[in-house]
SEDRENLUM-587039 format. One record per residue (C-alpha): x, y, z; residue in three letters. Coordinates in steps of 0.1 Angstrom, whole numbers, plus 5000, padded with zeros to 4 digits. Layout:
REM residues N
c1->X	c2->Y	c3->Z	type->ala .
...
This chain:
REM residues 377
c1->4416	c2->7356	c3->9671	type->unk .
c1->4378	c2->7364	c3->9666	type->unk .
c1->4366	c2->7394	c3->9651	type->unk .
c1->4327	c2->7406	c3->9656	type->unk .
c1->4311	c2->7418	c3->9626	type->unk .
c1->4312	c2->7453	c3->9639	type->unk .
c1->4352	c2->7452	c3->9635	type->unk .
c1->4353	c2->7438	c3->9601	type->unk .
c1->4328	c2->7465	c3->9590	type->unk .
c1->4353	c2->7490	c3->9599	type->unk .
c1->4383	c2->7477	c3->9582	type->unk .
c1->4362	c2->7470	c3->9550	type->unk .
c1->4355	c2->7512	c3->9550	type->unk .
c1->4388	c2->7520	c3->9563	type->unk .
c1->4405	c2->7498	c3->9535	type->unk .
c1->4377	c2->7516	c3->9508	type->unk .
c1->4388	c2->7551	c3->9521	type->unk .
c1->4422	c2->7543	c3->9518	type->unk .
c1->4419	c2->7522	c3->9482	type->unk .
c1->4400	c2->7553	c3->9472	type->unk .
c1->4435	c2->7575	c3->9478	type->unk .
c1->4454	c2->7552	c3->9462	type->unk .
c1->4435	c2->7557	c3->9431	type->unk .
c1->4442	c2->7593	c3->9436	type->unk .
c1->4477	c2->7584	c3->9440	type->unk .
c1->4482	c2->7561	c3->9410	type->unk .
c1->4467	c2->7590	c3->9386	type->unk .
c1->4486	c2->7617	c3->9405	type->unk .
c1->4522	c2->7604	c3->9403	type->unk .
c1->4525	c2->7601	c3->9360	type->unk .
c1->4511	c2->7632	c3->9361	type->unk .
c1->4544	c2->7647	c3->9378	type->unk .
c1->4564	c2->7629	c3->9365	type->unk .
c1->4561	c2->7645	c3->9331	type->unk .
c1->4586	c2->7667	c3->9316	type->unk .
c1->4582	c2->7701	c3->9305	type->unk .
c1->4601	c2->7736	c3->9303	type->unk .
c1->4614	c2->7752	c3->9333	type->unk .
c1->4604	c2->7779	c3->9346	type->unk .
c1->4625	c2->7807	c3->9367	type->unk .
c1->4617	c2->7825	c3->9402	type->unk .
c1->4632	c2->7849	c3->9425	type->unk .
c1->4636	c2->7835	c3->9460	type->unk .
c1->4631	c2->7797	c3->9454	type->unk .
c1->4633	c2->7794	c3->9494	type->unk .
c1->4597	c2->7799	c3->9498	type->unk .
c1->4592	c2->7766	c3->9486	type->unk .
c1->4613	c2->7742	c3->9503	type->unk .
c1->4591	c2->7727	c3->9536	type->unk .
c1->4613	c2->7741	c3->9567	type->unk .
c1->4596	c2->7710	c3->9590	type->unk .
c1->4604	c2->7672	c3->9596	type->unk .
c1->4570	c2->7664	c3->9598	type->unk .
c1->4561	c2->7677	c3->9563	type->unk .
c1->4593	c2->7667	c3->9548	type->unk .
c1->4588	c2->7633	c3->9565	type->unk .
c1->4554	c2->7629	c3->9546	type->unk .
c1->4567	c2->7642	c3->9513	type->unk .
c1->4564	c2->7677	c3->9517	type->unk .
c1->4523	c2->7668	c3->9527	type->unk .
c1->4513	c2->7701	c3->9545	type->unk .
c1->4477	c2->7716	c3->9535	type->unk .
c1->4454	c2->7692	c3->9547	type->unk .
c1->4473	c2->7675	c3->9578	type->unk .
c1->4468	c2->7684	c3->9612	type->unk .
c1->4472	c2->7717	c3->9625	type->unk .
c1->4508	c2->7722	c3->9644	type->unk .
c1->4531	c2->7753	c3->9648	type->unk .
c1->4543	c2->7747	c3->9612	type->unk .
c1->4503	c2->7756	c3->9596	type->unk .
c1->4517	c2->7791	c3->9589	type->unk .
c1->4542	c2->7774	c3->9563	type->unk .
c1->4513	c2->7756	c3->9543	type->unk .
c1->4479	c2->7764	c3->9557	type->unk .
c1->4472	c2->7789	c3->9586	type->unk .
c1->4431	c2->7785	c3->9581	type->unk .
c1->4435	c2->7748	c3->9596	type->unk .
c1->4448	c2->7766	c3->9629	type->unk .
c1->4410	c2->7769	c3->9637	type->unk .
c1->4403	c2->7729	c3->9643	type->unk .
c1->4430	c2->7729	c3->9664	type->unk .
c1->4424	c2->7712	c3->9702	type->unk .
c1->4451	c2->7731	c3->9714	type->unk .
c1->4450	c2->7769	c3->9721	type->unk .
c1->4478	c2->7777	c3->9708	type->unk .
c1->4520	c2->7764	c3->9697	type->unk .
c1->4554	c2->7776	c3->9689	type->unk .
c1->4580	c2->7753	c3->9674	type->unk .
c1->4616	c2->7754	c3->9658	type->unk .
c1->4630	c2->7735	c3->9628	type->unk .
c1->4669	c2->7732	c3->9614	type->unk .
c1->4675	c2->7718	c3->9579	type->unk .
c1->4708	c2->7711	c3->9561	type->unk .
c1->4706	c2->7719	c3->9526	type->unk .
c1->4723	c2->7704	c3->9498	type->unk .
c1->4749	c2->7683	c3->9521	type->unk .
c1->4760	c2->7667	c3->9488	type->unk .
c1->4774	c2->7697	c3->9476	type->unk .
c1->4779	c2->7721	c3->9506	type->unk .
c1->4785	c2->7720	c3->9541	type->unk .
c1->4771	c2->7754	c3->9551	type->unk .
c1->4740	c2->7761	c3->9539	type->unk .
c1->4711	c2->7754	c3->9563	type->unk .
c1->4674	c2->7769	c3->9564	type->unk .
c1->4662	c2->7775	c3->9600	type->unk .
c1->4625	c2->7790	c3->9611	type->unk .
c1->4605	c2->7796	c3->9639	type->unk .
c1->4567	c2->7799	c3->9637	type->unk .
c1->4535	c2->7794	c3->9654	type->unk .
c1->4498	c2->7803	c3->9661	type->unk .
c1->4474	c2->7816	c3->9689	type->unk .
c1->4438	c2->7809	c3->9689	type->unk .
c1->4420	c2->7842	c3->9704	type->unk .
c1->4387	c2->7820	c3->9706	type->unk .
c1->4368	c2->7792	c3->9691	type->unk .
c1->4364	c2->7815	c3->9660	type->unk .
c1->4400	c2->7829	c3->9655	type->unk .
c1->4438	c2->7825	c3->9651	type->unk .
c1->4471	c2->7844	c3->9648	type->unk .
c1->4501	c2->7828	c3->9633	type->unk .
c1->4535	c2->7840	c3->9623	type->unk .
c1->4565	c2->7823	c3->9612	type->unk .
c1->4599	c2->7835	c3->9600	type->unk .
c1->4623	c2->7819	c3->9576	type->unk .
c1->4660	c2->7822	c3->9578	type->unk .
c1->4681	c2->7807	c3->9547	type->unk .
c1->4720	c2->7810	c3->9549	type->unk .
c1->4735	c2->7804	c3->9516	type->unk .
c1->4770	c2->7797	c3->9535	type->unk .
c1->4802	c2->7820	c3->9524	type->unk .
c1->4808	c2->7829	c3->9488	type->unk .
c1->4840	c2->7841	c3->9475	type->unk .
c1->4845	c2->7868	c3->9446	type->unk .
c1->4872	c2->7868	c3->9425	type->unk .
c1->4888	c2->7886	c3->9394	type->unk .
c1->4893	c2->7876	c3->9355	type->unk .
c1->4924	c2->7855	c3->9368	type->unk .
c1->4909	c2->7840	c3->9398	type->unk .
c1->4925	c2->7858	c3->9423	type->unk .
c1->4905	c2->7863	c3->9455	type->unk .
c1->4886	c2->7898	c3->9459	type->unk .
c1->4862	c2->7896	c3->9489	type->unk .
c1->4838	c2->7871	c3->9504	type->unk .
c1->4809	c2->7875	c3->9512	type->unk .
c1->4776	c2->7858	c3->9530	type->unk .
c1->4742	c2->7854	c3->9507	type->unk .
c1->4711	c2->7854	c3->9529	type->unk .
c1->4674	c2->7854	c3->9526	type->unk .
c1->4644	c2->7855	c3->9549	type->unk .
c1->4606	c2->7863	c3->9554	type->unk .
c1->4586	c2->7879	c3->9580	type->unk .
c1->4546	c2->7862	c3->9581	type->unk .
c1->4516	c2->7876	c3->9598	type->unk .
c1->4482	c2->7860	c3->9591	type->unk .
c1->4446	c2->7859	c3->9605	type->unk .
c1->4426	c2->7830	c3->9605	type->unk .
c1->4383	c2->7831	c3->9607	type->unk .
c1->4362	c2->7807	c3->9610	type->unk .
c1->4330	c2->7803	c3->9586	type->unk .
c1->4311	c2->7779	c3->9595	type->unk .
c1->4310	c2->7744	c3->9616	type->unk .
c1->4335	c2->7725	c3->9596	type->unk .
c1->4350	c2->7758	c3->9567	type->unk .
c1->4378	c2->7777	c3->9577	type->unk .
c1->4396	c2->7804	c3->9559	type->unk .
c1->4428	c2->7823	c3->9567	type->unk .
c1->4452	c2->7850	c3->9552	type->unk .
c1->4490	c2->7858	c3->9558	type->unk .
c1->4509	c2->7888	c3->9550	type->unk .
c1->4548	c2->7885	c3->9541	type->unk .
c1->4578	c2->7908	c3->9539	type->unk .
c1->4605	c2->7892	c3->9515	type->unk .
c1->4642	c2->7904	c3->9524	type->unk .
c1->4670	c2->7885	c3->9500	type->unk .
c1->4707	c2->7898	c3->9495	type->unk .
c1->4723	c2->7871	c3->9468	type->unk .
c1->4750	c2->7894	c3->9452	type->unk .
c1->4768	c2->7932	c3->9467	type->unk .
c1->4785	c2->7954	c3->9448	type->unk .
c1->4793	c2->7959	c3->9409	type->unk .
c1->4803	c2->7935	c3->9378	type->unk .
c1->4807	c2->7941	c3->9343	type->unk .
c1->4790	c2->7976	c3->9350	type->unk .
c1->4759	c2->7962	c3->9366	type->unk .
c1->4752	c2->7972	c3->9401	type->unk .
c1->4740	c2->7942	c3->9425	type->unk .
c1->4719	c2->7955	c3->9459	type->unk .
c1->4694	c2->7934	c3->9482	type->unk .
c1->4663	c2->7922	c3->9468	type->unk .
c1->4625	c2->7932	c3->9490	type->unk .
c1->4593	c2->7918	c3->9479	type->unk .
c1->4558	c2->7914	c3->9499	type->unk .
c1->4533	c2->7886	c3->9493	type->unk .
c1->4500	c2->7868	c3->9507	type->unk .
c1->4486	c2->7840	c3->9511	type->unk .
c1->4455	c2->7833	c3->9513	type->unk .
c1->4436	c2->7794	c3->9523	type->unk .
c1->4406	c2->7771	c3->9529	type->unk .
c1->4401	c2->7744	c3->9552	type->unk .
c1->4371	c2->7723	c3->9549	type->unk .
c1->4372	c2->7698	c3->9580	type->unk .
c1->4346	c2->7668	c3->9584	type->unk .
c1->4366	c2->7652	c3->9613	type->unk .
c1->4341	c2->7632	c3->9639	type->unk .
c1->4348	c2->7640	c3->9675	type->unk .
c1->4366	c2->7602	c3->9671	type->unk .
c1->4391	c2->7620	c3->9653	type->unk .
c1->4380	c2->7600	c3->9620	type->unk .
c1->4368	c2->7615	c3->9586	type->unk .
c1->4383	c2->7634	c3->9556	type->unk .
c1->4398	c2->7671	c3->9555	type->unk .
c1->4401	c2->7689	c3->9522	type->unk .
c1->4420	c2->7721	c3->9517	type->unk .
c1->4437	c2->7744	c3->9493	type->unk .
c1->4460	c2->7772	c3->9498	type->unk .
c1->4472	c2->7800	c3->9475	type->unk .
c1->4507	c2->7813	c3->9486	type->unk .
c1->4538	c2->7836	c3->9478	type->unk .
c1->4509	c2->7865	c3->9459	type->unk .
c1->4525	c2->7893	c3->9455	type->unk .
c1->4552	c2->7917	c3->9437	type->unk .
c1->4580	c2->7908	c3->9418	type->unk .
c1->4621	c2->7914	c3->9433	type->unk .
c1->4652	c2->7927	c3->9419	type->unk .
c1->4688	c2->7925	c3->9423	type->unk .
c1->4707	c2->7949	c3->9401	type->unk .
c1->4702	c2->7981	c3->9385	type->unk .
c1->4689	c2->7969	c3->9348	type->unk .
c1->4656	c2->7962	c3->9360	type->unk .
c1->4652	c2->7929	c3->9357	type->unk .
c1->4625	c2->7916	c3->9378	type->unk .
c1->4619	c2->7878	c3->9389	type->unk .
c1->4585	c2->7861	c3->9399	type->unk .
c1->4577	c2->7850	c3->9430	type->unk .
c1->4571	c2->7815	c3->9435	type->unk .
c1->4538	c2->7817	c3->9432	type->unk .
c1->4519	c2->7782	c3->9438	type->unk .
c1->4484	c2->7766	c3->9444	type->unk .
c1->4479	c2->7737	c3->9461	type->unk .
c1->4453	c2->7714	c3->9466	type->unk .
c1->4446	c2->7684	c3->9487	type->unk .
c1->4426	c2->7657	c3->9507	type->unk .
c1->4436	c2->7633	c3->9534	type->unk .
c1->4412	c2->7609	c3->9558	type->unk .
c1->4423	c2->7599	c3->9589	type->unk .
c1->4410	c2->7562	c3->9602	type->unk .
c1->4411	c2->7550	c3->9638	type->unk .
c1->4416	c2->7516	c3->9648	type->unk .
c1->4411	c2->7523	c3->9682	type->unk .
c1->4414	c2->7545	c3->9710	type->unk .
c1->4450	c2->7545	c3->9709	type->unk .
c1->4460	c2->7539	c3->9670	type->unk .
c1->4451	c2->7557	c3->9639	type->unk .
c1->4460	c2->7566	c3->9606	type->unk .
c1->4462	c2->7594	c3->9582	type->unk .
c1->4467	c2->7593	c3->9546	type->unk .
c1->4463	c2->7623	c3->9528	type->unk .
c1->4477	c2->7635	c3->9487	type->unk .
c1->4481	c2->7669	c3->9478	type->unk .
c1->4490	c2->7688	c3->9440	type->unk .
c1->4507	c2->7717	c3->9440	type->unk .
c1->4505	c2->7739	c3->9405	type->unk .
c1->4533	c2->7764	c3->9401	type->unk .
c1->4516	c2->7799	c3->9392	type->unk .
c1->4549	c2->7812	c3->9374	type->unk .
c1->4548	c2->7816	c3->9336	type->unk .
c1->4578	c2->7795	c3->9318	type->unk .
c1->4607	c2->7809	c3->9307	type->unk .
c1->4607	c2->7820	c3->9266	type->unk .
c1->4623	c2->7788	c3->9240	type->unk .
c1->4641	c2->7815	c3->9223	type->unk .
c1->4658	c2->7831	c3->9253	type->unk .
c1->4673	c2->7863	c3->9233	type->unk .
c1->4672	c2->7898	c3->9255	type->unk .
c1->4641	c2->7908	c3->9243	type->unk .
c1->4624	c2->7878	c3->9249	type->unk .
c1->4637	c2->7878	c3->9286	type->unk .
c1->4634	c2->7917	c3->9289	type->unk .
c1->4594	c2->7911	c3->9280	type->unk .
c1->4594	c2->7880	c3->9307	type->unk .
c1->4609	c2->7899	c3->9334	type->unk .
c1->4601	c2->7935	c3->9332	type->unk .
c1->4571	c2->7934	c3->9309	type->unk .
c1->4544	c2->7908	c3->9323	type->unk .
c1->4526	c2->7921	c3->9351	type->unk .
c1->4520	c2->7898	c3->9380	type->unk .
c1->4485	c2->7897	c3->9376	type->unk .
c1->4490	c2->7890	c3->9341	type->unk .
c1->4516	c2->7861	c3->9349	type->unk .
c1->4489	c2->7839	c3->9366	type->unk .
c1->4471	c2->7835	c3->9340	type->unk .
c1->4502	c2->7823	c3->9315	type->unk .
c1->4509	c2->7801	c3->9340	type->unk .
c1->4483	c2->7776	c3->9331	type->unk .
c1->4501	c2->7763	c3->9306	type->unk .
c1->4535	c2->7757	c3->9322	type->unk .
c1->4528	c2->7723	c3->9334	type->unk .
c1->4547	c2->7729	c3->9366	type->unk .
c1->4535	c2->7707	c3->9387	type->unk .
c1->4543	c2->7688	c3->9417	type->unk .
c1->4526	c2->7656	c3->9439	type->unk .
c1->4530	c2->7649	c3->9475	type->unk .
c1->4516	c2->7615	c3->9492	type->unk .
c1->4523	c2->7610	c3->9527	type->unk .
c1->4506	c2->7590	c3->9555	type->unk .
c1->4514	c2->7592	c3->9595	type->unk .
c1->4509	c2->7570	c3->9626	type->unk .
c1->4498	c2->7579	c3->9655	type->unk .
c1->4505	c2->7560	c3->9688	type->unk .
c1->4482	c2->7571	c3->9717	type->unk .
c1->4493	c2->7605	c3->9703	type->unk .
c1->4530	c2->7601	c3->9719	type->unk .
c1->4544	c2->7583	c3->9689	type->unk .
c1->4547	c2->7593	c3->9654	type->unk .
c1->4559	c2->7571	c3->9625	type->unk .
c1->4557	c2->7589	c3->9588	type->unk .
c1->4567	c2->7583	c3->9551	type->unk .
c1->4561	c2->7599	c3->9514	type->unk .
c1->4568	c2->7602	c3->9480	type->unk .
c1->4574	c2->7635	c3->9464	type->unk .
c1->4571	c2->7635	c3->9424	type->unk .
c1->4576	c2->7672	c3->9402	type->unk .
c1->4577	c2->7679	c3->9369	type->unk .
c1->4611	c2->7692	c3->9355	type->unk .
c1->4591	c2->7725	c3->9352	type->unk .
c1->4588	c2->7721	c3->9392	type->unk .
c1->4626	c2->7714	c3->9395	type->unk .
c1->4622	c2->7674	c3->9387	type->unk .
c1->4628	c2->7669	c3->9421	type->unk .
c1->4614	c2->7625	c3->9429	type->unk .
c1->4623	c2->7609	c3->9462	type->unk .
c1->4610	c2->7591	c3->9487	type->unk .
c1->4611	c2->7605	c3->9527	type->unk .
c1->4604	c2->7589	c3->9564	type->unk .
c1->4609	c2->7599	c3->9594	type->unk .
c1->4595	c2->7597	c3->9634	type->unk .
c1->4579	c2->7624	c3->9661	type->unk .
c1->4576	c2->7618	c3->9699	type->unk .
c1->4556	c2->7637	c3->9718	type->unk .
c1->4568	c2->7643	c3->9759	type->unk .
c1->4546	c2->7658	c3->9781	type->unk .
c1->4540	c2->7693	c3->9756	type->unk .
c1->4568	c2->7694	c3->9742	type->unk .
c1->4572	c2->7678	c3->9704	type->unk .
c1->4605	c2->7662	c3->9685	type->unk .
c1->4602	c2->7657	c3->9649	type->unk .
c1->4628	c2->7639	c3->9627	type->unk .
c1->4630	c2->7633	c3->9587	type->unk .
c1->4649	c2->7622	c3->9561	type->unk .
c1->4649	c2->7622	c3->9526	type->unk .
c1->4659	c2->7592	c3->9503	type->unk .
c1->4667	c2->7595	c3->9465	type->unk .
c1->4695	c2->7584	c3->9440	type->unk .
c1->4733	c2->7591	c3->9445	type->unk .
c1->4729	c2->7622	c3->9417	type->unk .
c1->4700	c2->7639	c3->9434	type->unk .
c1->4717	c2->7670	c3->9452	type->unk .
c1->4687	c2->7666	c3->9479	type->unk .
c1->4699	c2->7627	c3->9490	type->unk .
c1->4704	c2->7624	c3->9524	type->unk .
c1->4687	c2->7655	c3->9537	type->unk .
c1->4677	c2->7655	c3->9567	type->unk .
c1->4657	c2->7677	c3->9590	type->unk .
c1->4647	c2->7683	c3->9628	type->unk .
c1->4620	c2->7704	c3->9646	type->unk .
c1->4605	c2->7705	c3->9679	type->unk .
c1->4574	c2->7725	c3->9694	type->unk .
c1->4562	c2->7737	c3->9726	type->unk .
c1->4522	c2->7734	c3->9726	type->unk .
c1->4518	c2->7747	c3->9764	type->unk .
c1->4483	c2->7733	c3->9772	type->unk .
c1->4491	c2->7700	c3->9757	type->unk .
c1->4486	c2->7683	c3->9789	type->unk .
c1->4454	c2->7698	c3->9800	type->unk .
c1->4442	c2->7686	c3->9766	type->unk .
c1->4448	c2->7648	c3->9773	type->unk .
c1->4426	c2->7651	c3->9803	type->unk .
């Protein structure tokens, strides 16, 4: 096979883009992998990445392309978007290790209005299967069915040429516990929260370059359950991230991107006596709370990569790494998307050791981008 010096020049840069997140990747994953105290939050939902194709890539949301599921990670990279607008679905079994009725399900989306702005929305839907309440001598009281979910609105603008920012407004709803024990009374939990996010693009009209973006989510007030007052965080998080796509050709490219996510909760007191906890939950402010959280060392890497066939075949795979702080979650995903005229099939799964509760995971979405085909021409 002969190769002009025009095509070696472009794997040499494609292969010094790429060594260039590797290094990124070599530093990033010790630092997760560290060990540190844990830290505690109301509504842990918010966190877990509802879509195959993120949870394909190792949870790699902020800086990939923009799909129905931006609302989830990123709603400002809705802007670079080619299509005017999508809605998709996703279904994920949790815990199947342990459980065989708990699933998270959501539905979200965006419209662009123009060239300079998006909607998106997205609701969350986590069923926590059917819980059973008994008395001192394990006789069966009642059963009941936990359930949480959250309502997002957000607006995306854009700045300039290649900046993008966006905002998202969310209504909290989570009922864990009913009724009273041991004199404590147990209601439904509500909470709002924001996000707000950046997308800096520097894609070519080849589809080629670099993306960078960052993404503050889950802002907002803390929830309660019971009638003592105590108050949990949100999962409050910043992440950041970069990912370069390369094309081969006019049919085949590739993306590789890393992201870090930093947990903005404060960790739980050493000494966990009732005062300590009673000052944790009911007497940090929120706005105070971000600032202990530097020192938490919650932290969490995600390194993913994706090909694209002719942009009807997907083929993806990641490696998620956290800090005990995080949940000390490490695994490995993969997983496959097909596109079919405009409508999109996603598919992941989620490899780790026979004692991680998360082995075996797996998750499905599809999507319904409606002037897909008008795009392709």
């Amino acid at each position: 096979m002969n190769y002009t010096n025009k095509t070696i020049m472009r794997y040499m840069k494609l292969s010094l883009r790429y060594g260039i997140l590797a290094l990124l990747m070599i530093n990033i994953i010790p630092l997760s992998a560290q060990t540190t105290q844990g830290i505690t939050t109301g509504v842990p939902f918010l966190r877990i990445a509802p879509d195959a194709r993120a949870g394909s890539m190792g949870n790699l949301g902020v800086v990939t392309s923009a799909d129905a599921y931006a609302p989830f990670y990123n709603n400002s990279k809705t802007i670079f978007s080619q299509g005017k607008g999508e809605i998709g679905a996703t279904y994920t079994p949790w815990l199947r290790k342990m459980t065989n009725d708990i699933f998270l399900a959501s539905l979200s989306g965006y419209y662009k209005l123009d060239d300079e702005q998006a909607l998106t929305g997205a609701v969350r839907f986590f069923n926590m299967g059917s819980m059973t309440v008994t008395d001192y001598n394990g006789i069966k009281q009642s059963s009941y069915r936990p359930i949480e979910y959250s309502i997002d609105f957000g607006y995306a603008r854009r700045l300039s040429k290649q900046l993008a920012a966006g905002a998202s407004f969310r209504y909290i709803y989570s009922k864990i516990s009913i009724g009273a024990n041991n004199g404590v009374s147990y209601s439904a939990g509500n909470a709002f929260a924001a996000d707000l996010s950046l997308t800096y693009n520097a894609l070519k009209e080849t589809g080629e370059g670099w993306v960078t973006g960052a993404a503050v989510t889950n802002l907002g007030s803390k929830i309660g359950y019971t009638n003592n007052n105590d108050n949990y965080f949100l999962p409050a998080n910043i992440a950041i991230g970069t990912a370069y796509t390369g094309v081969i050709d006019e049919e085949n490219k590739i993306t590789v991107g890393v992201e870090i996510n930093k947990s903005l909760v404060p960790k739980t007191p050493v000494d966990a006596t009732a005062g300590n906890m009673d000052d944790y939950y009911n007497k940090t402010s929120v706005f105070s709370s971000w600032g202990k959280s530097f020192s938490n060392n919650a932290l969490a890497s995600s390194i993913g990569a994706e090909y694209c066939y002719n942009s009807l075949l997907f083929v993806r795979a990641g490696y998620n790494a956290e800090t005990t702080g995080m949940g000390g979650r490490n695994y490995f995903t993969a997983g496959t998307g097909i596109n079919y005229e405009s409508v999109k099939f996603d598919f992941a799964y989620l490899a780790a050791g026979s004692t991680n509760p998360l082995a075996n995971t797996m998750r499905f979405s599809i999507a319904w981008q409606p002037d897909c085909n008008k795009k392709k021409k």
